[in-house]
N, C-alpha and C positions, 0 to 999 in steps of 0.2 A: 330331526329337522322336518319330515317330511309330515310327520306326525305337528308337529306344531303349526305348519300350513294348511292342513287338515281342519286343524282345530278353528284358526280364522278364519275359514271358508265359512264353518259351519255357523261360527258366531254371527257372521256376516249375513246367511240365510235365516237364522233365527231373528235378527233384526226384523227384516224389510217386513212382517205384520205389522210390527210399531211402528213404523215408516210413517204408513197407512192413517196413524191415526196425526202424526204432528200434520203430516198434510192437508187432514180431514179440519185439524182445529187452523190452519192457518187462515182455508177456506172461510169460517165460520165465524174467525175474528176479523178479517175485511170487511167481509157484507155487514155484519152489525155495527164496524165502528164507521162505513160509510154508506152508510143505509139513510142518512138524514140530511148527507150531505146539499143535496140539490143538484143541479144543474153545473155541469167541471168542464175544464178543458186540461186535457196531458199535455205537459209539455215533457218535451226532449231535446238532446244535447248532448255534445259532449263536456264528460267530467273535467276535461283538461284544461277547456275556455278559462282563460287569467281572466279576472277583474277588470282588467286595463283593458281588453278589447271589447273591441265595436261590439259584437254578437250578445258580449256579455249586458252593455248595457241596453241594447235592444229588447232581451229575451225580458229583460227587469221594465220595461217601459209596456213590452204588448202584457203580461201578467197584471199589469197595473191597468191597461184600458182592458183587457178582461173581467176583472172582477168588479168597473165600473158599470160593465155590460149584464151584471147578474151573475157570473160563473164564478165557481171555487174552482182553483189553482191545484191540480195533483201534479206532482214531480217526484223522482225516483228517488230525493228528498239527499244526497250527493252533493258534492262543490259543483263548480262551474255552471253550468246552464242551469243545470237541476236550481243553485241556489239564488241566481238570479231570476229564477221564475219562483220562487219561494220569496224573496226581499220583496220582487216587484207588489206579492198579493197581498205580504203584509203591510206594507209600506202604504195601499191601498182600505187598510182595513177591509179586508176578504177571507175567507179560509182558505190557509194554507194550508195545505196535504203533502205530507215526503212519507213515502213509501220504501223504506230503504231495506237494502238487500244485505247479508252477511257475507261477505267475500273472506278467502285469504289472506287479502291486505283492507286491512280494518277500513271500513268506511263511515266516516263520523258525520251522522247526522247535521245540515246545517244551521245556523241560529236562526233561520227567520220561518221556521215549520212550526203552525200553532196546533198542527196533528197530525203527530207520529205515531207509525204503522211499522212496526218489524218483520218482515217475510225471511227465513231461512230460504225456501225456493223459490226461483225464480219462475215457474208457469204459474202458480197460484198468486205469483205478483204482477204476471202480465195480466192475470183475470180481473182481478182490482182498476188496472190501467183504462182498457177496454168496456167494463162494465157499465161504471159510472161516468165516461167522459159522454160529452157529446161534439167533443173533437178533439184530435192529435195536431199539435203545433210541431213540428220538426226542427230543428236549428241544426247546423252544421254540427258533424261527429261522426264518431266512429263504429265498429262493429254493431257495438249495442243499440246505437242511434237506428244502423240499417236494418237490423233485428224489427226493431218498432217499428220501420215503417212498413217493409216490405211484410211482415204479418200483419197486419192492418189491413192493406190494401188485397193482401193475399183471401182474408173473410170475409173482403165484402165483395171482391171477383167471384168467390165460390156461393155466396148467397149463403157463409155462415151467419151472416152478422148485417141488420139492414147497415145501409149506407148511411154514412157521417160524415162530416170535413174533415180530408186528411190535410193539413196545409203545409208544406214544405218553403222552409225559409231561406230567403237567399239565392235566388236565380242562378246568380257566377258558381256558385260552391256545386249546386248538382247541376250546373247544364253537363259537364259528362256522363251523370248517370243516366238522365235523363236522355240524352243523343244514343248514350248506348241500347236504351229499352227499343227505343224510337228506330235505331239502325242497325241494330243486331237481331236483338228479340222479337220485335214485331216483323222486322225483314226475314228471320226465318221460320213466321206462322206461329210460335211461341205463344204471344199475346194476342187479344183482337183490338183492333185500332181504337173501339171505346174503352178500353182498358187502361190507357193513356187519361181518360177525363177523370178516374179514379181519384188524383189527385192536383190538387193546384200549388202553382209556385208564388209567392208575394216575396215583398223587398221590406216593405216597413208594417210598425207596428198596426199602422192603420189600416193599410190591408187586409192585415189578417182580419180583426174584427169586422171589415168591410164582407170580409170571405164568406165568415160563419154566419155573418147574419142576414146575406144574401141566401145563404142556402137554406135555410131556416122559411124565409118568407118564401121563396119558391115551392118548399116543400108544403106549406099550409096554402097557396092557390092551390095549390093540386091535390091538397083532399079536400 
């Protein structure tokens, strides 16, 4: 027995060179298949959002005046939010981008993705996300949602990454998180109080495009 544990360990070590290399080509097949893409915006969500709610057809309405706006549509290419900002782009005639991850419990690609991107991991698929947007849309969700936003915000707090529109959707949904940054984290030195402008909150779809492309023209007065 002990001998056969042994031997997995060893198989297990003998792997992780080739690791190295499915990693190196995951890299290498994102950047060249979205290397032409243009000008994106991420969206996020949770997977869980039913069809029938509000979020859902929101996420499908701002995707639609994004891609009106000039920007191809990346989404982690998933049900729920993911595929309502996929319907919305193509429903728009835009490029749609799903980025989809390999999980455990099988995640099927949704119908409205006009280019699909398979990543087995997930850091070389947030590199994808980040690279080529030049904003993150947020929608209500879960773990993986908070993941996205708070490394986002996390890169451009640390001056890894210039700053871009992060825009978080839905006021009601994170005013706790957002009280909690605000009355916890800032209240104990944590954050600095411009740390907070990091990100903005909108209600509708029009906002957001309002968001980004304010920021956009302020950024060009100022070079």
């Amino acid at each position: 027995m002990k001998k056969k544990k042994r031997e997995v360990a060893e198989d297990f070590k003998l792997e992780d060179p080739w690791r190295v290399f499915r990693i190196m080509s995951e890299f290498v097949d994102g950047f060249h298949e979205l290397a032409e893409i243009g000008p994106a915006v991420s969206i996020f969500g949770s997977s869980r959002t039913r069809r029938t709610q509000q979020w859902h057809k929101l996420a499908e309405r701002t995707a639609e005046l994004l891609v009106k706006e000039g920007y191809a549509i990346i989404t982690g290419g998933g049900p729920g939010i993911m595929e309502a900002g996929n319907k919305g782009a193509s429903k728009a005639k835009g490029k749609s981008i799903g980025l989809n991850i390999d999980l455990p419990f099988e995640q099927k690609p949704n119908p409205y993705i006009n280019h699909l991107i398979n990543f087995h991991y997930f850091f070389s698929r947030k590199v994808m996300f980040v690279k080529y947007a030049k904003a993150f849309v947020i929608f209500p969700g879960g773990l993986g949602t908070l993941d996205e936003f708070f490394e986002s915000i996390t890169l451009i707090q640390t001056g890894r990454m210039q700053r871009f529109p992060v825009v978080l959707f839905d006021s009601e949904y994170w005013h706790g998180l957002v009280n909690w940054l605000r009355h916890s984290v800032l209240k104990a030195d944590n954050i600095d109080p411009e740390d907070l402008n990091i990100f903005k909150i909108v209600d509708t779809p029009e906002d957001v495009v309002k968001s980004i492309r304010d920021f956009y023209k302020d950024n060009r007065r100022k070079s």
